[in-house]
C-alpha positions as CSV (number, residue, x, y, z in Angstrom):
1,X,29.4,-32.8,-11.5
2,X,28.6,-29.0,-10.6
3,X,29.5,-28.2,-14.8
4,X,27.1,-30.9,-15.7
5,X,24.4,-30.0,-13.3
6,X,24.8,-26.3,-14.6
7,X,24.8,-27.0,-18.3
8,X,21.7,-29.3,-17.6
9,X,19.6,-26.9,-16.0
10,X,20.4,-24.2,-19.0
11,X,19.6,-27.1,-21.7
12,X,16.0,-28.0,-20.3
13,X,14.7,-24.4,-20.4
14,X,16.4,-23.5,-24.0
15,X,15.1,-26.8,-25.2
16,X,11.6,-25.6,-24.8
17,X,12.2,-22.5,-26.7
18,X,13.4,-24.7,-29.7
19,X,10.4,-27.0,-29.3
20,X,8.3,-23.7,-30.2
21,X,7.0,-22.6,-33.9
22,X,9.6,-20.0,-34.6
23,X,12.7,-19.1,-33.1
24,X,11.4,-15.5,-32.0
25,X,8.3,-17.0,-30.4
26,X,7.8,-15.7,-26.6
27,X,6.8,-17.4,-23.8
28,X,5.6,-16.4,-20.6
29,X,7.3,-17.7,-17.2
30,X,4.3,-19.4,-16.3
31,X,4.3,-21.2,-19.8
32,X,8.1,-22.1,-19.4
33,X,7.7,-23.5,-15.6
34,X,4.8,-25.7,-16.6
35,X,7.1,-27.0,-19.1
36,X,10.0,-28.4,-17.1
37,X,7.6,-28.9,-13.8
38,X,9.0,-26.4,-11.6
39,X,7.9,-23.2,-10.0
40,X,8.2,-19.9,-11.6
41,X,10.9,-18.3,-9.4
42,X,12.9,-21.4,-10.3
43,X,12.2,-21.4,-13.8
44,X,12.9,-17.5,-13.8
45,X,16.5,-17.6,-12.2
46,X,17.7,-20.2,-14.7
47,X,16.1,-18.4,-17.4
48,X,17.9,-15.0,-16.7
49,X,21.1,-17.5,-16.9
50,X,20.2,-17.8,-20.5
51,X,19.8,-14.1,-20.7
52,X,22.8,-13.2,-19.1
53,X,24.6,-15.8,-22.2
54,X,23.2,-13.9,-24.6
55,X,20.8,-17.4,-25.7
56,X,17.6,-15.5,-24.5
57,X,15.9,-12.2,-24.5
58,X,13.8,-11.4,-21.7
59,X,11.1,-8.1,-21.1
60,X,8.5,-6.9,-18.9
61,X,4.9,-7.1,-20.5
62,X,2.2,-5.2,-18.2
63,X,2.2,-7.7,-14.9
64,X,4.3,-10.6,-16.8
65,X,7.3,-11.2,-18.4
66,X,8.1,-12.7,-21.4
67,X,11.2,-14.4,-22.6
68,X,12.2,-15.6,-26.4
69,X,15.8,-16.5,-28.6
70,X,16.4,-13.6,-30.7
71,X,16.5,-14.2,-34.8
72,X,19.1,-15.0,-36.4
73,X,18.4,-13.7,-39.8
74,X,17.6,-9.5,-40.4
75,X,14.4,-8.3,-40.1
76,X,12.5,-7.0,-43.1
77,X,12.6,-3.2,-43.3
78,X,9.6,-2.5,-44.6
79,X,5.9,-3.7,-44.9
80,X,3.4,-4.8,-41.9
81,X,5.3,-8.1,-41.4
82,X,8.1,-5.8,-39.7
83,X,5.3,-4.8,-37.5
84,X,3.2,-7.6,-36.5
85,X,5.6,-11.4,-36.5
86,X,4.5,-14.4,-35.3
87,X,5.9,-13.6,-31.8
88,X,4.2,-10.4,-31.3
89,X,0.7,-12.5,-31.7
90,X,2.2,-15.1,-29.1
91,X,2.7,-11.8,-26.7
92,X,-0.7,-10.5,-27.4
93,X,-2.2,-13.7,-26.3
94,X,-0.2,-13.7,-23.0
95,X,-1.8,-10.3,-21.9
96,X,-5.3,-10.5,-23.0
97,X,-6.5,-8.2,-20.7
98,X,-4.5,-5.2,-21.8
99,X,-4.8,-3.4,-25.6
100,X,-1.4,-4.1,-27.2
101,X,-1.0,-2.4,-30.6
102,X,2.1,-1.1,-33.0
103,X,2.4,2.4,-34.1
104,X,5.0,3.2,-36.9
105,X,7.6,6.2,-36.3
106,X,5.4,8.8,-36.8
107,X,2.5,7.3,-34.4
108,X,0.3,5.8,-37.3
109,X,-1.5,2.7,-36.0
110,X,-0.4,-0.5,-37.4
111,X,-1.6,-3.8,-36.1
112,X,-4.5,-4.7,-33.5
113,X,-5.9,-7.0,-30.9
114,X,-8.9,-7.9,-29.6
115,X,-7.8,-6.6,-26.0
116,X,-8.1,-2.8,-28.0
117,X,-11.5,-3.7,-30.0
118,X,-12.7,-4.5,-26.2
119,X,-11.2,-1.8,-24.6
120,X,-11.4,1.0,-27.6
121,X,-14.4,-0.2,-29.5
122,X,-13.0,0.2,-32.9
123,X,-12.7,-2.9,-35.3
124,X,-9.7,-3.5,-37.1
125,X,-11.0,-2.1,-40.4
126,X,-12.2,1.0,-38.7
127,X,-8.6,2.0,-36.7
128,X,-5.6,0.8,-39.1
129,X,-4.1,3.5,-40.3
130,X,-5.1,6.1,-38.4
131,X,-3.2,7.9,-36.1
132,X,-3.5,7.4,-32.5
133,X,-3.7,10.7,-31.3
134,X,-7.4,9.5,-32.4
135,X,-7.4,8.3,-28.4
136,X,-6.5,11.1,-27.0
137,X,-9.8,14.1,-25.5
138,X,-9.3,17.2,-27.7
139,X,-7.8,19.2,-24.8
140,X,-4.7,16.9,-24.6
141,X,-4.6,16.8,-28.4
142,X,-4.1,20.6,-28.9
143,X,-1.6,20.1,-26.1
144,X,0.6,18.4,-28.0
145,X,0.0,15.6,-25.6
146,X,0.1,12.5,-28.4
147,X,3.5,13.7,-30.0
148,X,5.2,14.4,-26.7
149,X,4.8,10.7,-25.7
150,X,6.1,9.4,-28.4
151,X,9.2,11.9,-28.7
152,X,9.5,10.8,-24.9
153,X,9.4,7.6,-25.5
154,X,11.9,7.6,-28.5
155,X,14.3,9.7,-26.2
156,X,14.5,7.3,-23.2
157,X,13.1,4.2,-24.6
158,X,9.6,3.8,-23.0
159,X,7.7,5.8,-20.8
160,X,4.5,5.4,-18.8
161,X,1.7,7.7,-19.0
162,X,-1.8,8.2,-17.0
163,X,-5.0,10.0,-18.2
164,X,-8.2,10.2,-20.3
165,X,-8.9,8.4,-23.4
166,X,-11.7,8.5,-25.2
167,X,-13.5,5.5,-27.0
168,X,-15.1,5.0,-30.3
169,X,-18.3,6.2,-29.2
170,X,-17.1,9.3,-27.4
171,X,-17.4,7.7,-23.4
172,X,-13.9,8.3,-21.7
173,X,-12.4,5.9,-19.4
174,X,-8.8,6.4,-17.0
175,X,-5.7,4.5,-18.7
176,X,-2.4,3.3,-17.7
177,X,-0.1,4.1,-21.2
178,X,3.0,2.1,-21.5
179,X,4.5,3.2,-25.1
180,X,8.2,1.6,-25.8
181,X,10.4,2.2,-28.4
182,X,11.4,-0.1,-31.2
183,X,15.1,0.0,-32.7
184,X,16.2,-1.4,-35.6
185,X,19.3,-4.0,-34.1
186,X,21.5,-2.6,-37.0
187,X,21.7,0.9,-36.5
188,X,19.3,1.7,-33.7
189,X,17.1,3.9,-35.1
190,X,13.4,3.8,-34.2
191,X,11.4,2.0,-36.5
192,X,8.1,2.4,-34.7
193,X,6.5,1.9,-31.4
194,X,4.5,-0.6,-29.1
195,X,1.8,0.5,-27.0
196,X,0.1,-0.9,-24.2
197,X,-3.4,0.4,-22.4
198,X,-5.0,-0.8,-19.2
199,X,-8.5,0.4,-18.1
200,X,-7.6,1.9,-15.1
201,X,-11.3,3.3,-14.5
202,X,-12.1,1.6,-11.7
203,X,-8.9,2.1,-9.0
204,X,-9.5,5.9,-10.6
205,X,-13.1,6.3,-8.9
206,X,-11.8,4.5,-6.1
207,X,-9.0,6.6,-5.1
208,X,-11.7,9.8,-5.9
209,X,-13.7,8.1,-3.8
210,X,-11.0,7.9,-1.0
211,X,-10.1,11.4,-1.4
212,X,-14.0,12.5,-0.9
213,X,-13.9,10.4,1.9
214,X,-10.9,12.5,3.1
215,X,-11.8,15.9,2.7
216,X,-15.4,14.9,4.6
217,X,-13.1,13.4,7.7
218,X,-10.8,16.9,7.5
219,X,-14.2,18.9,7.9
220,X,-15.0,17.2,10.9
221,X,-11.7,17.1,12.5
222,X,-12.0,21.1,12.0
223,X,-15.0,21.2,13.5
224,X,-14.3,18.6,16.7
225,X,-10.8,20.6,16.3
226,X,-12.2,24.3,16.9
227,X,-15.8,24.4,17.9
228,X,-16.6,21.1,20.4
229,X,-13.5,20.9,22.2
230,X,-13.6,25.0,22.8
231,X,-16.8,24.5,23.9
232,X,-16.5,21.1,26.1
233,X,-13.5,23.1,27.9
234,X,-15.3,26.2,28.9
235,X,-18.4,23.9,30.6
236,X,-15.2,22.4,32.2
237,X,-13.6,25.7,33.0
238,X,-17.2,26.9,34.5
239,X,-18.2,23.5,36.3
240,X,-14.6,24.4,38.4
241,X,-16.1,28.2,39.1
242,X,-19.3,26.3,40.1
243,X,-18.1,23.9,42.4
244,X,-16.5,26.4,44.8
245,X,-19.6,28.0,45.7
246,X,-22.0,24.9,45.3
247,X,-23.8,24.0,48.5
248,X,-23.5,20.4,49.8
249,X,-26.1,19.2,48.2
250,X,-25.6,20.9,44.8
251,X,-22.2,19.7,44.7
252,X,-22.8,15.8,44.4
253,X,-24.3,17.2,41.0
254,X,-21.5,19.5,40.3
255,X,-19.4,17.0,40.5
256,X,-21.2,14.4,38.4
257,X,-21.3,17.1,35.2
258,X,-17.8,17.7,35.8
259,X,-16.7,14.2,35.9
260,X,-18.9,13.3,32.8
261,X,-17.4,16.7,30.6
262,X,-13.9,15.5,31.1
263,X,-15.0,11.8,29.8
264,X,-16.2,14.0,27.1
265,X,-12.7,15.6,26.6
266,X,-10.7,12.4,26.9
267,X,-12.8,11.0,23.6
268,X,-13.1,14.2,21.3
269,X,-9.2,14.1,21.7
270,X,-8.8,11.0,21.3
271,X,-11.0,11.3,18.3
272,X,-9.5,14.2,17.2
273,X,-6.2,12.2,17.6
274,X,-7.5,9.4,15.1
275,X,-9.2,11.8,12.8
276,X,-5.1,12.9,12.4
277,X,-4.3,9.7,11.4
278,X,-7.0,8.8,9.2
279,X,-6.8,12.3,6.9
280,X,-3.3,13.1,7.4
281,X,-1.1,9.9,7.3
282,X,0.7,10.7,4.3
283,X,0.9,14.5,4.7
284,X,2.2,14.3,8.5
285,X,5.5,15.3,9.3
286,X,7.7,12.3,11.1
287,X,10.5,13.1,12.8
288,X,13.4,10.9,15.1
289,X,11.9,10.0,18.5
290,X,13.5,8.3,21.2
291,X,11.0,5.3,22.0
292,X,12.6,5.6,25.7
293,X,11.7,8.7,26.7
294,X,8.0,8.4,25.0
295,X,7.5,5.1,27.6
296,X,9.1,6.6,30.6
297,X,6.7,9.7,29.9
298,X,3.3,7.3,29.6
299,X,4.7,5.7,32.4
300,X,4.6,8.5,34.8
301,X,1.0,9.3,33.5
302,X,-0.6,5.5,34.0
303,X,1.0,5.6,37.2
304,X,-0.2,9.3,39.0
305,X,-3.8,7.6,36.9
306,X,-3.8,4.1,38.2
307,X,-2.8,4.3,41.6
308,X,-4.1,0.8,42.3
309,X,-1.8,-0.5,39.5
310,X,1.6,-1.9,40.1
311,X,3.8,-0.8,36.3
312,X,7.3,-3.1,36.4
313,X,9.8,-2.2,33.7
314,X,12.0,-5.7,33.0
315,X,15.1,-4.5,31.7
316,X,16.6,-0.8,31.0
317,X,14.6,1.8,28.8
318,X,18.3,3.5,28.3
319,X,18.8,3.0,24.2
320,X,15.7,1.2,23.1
321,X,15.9,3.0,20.4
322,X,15.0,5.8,17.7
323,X,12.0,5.4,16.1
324,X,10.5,7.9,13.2
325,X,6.9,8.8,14.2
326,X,5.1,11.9,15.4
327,X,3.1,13.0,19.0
328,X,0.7,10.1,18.2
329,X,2.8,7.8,19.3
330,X,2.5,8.8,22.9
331,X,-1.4,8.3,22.5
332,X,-0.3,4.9,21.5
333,X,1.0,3.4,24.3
334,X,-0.8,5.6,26.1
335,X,-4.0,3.5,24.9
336,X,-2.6,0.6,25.7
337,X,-1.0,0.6,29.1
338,X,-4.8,2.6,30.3
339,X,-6.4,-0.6,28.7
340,X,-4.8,-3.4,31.0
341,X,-5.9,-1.2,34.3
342,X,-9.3,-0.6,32.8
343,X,-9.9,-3.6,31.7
344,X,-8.2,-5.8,34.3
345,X,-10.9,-7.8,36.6
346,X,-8.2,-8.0,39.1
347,X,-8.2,-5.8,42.4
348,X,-4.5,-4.9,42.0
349,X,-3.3,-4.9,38.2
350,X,-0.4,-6.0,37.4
351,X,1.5,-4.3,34.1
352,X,5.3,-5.6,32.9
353,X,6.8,-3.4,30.2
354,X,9.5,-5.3,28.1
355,X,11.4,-3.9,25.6
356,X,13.8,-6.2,22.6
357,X,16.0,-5.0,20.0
358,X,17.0,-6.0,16.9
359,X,19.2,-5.4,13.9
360,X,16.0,-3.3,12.5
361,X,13.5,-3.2,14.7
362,X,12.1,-2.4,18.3
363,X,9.3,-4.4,20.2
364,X,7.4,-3.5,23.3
365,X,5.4,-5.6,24.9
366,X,2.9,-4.3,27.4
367,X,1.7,-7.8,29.9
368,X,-1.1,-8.1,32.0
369,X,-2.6,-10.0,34.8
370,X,-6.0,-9.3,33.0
371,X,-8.8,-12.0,32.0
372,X,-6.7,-12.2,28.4
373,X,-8.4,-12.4,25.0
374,X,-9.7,-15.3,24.1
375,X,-8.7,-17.3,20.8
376,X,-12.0,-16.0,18.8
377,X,-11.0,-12.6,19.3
378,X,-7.7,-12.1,18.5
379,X,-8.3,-11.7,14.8
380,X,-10.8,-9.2,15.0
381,X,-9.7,-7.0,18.4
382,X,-7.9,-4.2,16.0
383,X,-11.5,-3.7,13.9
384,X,-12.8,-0.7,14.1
385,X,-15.9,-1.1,16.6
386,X,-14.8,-4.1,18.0
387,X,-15.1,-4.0,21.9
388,X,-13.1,-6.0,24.2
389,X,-15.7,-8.1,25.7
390,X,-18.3,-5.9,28.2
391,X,-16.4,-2.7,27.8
392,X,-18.9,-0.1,27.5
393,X,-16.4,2.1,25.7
394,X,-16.4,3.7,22.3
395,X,-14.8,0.3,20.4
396,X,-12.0,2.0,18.8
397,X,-9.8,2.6,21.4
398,X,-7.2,-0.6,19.6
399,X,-8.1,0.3,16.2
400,X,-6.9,4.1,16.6
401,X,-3.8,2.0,17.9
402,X,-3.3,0.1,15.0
403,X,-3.6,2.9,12.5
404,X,-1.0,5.0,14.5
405,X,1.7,1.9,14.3
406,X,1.0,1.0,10.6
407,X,1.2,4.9,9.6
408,X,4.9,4.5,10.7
409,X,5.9,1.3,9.3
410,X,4.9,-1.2,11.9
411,X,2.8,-4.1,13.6
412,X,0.9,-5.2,16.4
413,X,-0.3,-8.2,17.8
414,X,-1.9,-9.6,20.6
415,X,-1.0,-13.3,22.5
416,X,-1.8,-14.8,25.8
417,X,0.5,-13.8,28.6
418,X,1.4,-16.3,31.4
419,X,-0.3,-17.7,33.6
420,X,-2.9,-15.4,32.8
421,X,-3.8,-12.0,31.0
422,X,-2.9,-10.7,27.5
423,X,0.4,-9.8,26.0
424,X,0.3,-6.3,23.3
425,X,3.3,-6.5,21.7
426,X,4.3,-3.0,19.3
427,X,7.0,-3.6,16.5
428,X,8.6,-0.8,15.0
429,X,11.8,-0.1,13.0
430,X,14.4,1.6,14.0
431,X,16.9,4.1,13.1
């Protein structure tokens, strides 16, 4: 029964091949799972079956892939029909959105779609023939740039190229090359070239756009960096020279300015802290930490903080676990267990730390006896801005959070604890 059930489900998908003009005709997944009513990771795994037998051909076109049977009889060697068969206009239609066109061995442009016309702005009449190094800004053609990519491609069989090309009327635009080799089956030898462009304009200004964005954010951690934090911490350093000579009734005010310039301190770290995470998350250095000693550490400090807080570890904090992340991390939990005392309506706070291990990563969960967060919140708590209900903090005490845990692979979440109170719960892998 299992032979028959195997030779069944690699008749139904061939069959649909057979049914189609030409025996080289391609056909998308998509195309092929409509066909025998399945879904496409089904109709995928039985089609690489066929492949694997030697009945079908398969190969990646821009964000599909396309399967055929391969001909039986030898291609023509010469002549545009070499160039442009019926199943190349079936793969044309099943990427419309990219320019697919065929360039003979020495790069002279051979057929063309309506996905180039689009993207190019040359007609048919206009572009056949020519060479298309035509594409290409004039530093990259006295570069060599146009010849190199196609000796590339003929060397290792496709490659992939970014930069600008330049239309019919002159405007440029940021593309996505894929140029692939085409062999001869007989004796291998490279008989031409397909090439493939996407418009890749608009992720292009986009990513400028992010980078602008950077450098800006660099500027000002610079400045908060070197200039208001120097300048913050000698007020503080003179408030302390003040206050031992203040009289009583100078030194209720004292006080006050000192209290408020350390407030100030806390958040240009802090925001010095996310600034590093914004500008610098793919630049940072990461190294092994040991996720125990980083809790026992913010343990200590919540505790000599909070004195009217009771902290209960369930479990050990011996070989949590060793996670890859930077001094961040400490600001991290440090966030967290500060925000179930400060935002506890309780007179005595209550925070459990649990810790659970698996094959690949670590979760701590930091539980408290707090109001909780209610249903309509939960989704939106990590925003930047977002507040936790009257708080008259800064609002992105969670999000700074967030970014920290994401820049090193992981997640967090936040649920209900029981009977009452909120449950943060930090997932990261392990090494």
């Amino acid at each position: 029964m299992a032979d028959e059930s195997s030779s069944e489900d690699a008749d139904q998908p061939l069959a649909v091949f057979r049914r189609t003009e030409s025996a080289g005709t391609p056909l998308t997944t998509g195309e092929v799972a409509a066909e025998l009513a399945c879904d496409q990771r089904t109709a995928a795994a039985r089609l690489r079956t066929l492949v694997d037998e030697g009945a079908l051909r398969t190969k990646p076109v821009g964000s599909q892939r396309i399967w055929w049977r391969p001909v039986d009889q030898k291609r023509p060697s010469e002549g545009p029909a070499d160039f442009a068969p019926a199943q190349f206009q079936e793969l044309v239609r099943a990427v419309a959105d990219y320019a697919i066109f065929v360039l003979d061995r020495d790069g002279y442009i051979r057929t063309w779609n309506a996905g180039a016309k689009r993207l190019k702005g040359y007609d048919r009449s206009e572009v056949i023939g020519e060479h298309f190094s035509t594409f290409y800004t004039e530093e990259d053609r006295a570069a060599g740039r146009p010849a190199a990519n196609i000796r590339k491609a003929a060397e290792h069989g496709r490659i992939e190229d970014e930069g600008k090309r330049v239309r019919n009327d002159g405007s440029t635009f940021w593309a996505n090359v894929t140029i692939t080799a085409l062999r001869d089956d007989d004796d291998g030898d490279v008989r031409g070239f397909i090439k493939i462009t996407q418009d890749m304009t608009e992720r292009r200004e986009y990513e400028q756009q992010l980078e602008h964005e950077r450098e800006r954010l660099e500027f000002i951690n610079r400045l908060v960096r070197h200039n208001l934090l120097n300048s913050l911490n000698v007020v503080d350093a003179r408030l302390g020279l003040i206050r031992q000579y203040a009289d009583p009734e100078a030194y209720t005010h004292v006080e006050t300015a000192a209290d408020h310039t350390e407030e100030m301190i806390d958040l240009v770290e802090k925001l010095r802290a996310l600034m590093d995470v914004l500008t610098t998350s793919k630049d940072r250095e990461l190294e092994r930490i040991d996720l125990g000693d980083v809790l026992r550490r913010e343990l200590d400090r919540a505790e000599a903080t909070f004195e009217q807080a009771t902290y209960e570890v369930q479990g050990s904090l011996d070989d949590v676990g060793v996670v890859v992340a930077d001094e961040l991390l400490e600001e991290a939990f440090e966030n967290l267990l500060s925000n179930a005392v400060q935002h506890n309506d309780t007179e005595r706070p209550r925070i459990t730390i649990e810790v659970e291990r698996d094959a690949e990563t670590t979760t701590v969960r930091i539980a408290d006896n707090g109001p909780g967060v209610p249903n309509e919140m939960k989704e939106t708590i990590f925003q930047r801005g977002e507040k936790r209900f009257e708080s008259p903090g800064t609002g992105f005490g969670l999000y700074f959070v967030k970014e920290i845990v994401e820049a090193y692979g992981g997640t967090i979440d936040v649920s209900d604890n029981d009977p009452r109170g909120a449950v943060f719960s930090v997932t990261l892998p392990h090494v």
